[in-house]
N, C-alpha and C positions, 0 to 999 in steps of 0.2 A: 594532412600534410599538404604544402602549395610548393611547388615546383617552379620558378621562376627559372627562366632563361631569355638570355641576353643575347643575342648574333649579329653581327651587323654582316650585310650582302653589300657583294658589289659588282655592282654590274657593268660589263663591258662590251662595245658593237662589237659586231667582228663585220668587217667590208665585204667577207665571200658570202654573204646573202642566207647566208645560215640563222637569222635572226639573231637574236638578245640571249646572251648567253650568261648566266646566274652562277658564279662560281662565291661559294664561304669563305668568309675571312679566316685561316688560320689563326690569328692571334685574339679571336674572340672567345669571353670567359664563357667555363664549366655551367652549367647549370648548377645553381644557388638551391639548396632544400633549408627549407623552412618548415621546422616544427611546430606545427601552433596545434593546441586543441582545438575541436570541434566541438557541438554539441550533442554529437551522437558519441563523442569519445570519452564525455563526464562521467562519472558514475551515477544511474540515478538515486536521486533519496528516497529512501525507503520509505514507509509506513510505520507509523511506531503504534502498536496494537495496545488498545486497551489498558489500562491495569488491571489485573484478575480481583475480582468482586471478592471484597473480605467478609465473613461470615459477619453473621448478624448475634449480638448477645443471647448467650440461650437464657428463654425467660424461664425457663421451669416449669412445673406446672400450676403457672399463674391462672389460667385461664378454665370455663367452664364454658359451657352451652348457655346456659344463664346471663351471660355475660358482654352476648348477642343480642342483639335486635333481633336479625335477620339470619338467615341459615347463608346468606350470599357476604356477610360479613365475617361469619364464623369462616367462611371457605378460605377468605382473604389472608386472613391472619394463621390457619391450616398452612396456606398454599405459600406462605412468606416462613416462615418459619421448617415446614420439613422438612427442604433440603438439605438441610444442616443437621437439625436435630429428631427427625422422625414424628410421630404424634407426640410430641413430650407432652401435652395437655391432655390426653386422649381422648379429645374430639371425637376421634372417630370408631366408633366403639367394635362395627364389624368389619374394618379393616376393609373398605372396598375405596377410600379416596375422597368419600364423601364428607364432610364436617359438618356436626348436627343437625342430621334429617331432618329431626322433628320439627325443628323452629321454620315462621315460615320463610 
């Protein structure tokens, strides 16, 4: 909000040595308000979050140990896939996380 005002002063000696004496114009206008926005008064923009990650096709139990290289590749495709659909491949045969020990 900006506040503008307007006054005009006028000033008149006085002879009895009393100096400069400052009297307000009665017929000077009200103070003026002005609405303007600021920039503390916008709303800020938000953040608009992500989209929530759509599940992956469940493959089924497509998959075997065999089917790996590497035991760090089997993990990949373990660790991409469970959250959704649990060991659907059974990978992991005693249930500790790991996807085919054996392999190296």
């Amino acid at each position: 909000m900006i506040v503008l005002s307007i006054s005009l002063v006028a000033c008149s000696s006085s002879s009895s040595g009393g100096g400069d004496e400052v009297e307000e114009d009665p017929a000077a206008p009200t103070p003026v308000i002005v609405d303007r926005p600021t920039p503390y008064s916008q709303p800020r923009p938000t953040a608009v979050p992500p989209p929530a990650p759509t599940p992956l096709e469940n493959p089924g139990n497509s998959k075997n140990c065999e089917d790996f290289s590497t035991q760090e590749e089997a993990q990949a495709w373990y660790d991409r896939y469970y959250p959704y659909y649990g060991d659907i491949a059974d990978l992991d045969r005693d249930n500790d996380g790991i996807a085919c020990e054996a392999l190296p």
